[in-house]
C-alpha positions as CSV (number, residue, x, y, z in Angstrom):
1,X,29.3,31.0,211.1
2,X,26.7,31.6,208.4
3,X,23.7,30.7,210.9
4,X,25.6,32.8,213.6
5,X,25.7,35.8,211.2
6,X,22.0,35.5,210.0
7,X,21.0,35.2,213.1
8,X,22.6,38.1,214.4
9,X,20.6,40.3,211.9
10,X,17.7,39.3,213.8
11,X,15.3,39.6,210.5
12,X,12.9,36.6,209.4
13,X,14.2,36.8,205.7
14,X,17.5,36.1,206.7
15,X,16.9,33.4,208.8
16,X,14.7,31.7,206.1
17,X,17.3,32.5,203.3
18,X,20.1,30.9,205.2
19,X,18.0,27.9,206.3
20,X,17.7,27.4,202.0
21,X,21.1,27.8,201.4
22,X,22.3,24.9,204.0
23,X,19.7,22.8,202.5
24,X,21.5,23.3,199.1
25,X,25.4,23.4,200.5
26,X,24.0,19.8,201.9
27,X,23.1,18.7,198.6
28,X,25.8,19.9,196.6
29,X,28.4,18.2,199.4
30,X,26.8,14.8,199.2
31,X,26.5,15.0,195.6
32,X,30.4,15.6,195.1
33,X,33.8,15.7,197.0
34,X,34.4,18.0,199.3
35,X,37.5,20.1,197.3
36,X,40.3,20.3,199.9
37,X,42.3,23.1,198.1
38,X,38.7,24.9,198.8
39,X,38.7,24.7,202.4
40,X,41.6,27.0,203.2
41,X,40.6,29.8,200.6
42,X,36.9,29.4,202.5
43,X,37.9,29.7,206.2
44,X,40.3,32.3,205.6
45,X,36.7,34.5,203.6
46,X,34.9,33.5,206.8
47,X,38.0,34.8,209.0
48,X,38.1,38.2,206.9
49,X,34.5,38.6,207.3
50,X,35.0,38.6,211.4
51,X,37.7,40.6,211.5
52,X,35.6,43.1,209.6
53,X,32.6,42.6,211.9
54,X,34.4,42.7,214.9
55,X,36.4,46.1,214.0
56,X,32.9,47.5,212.8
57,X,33.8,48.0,209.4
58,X,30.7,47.7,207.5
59,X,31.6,48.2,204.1
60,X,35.1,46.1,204.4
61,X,32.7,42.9,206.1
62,X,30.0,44.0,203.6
63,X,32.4,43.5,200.8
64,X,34.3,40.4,202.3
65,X,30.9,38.6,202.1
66,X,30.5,39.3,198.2
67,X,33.9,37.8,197.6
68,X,33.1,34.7,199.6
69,X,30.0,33.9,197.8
70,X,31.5,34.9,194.4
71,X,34.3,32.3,195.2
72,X,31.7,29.9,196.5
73,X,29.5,30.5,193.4
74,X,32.7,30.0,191.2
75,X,33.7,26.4,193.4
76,X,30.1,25.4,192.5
77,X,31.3,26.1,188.7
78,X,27.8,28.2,188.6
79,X,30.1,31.5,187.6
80,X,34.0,31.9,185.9
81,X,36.0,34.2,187.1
């Protein structure tokens, strides 16, 4: 989904930016356990953010991205809260 949606914005930064960001979701998954009480929380962000996109809500897919990486960023223990 993540390269789907940067590639859908059809802008060089984005690609680039989301080609760094699977090279460090690789690391950080071989470097510890995949957290199984994580994967539900995450596929049901990624299914929020569609919905959004396909009813062309903007602002509501806008904002449904912000909570996913916030929860991601908070998984990674990198923010609290």
């Amino acid at each position: 989904m993540h390269a789907a949606l940067a590639a859908a914005l059809r802008n060089d930064s984005a690609h680039e930016i989301d080609l760094r960001k699977r090279d460090r979701i690789s690391v950080i998954q071989h470097s510890r356990p995949l957290l199984p009480d994580r994967i539900v929380p995450a596929m049901e962000e990624h299914f929020a953010i569609m919905d959004a996109i396909a009813e062309g809500n903007e602002e509501v897919a806008a904002g449904a991205v912000r909570e996913h990486f916030r929860q991601t960023l908070r998984w990674w223990g990198i923010v609290v809260g």
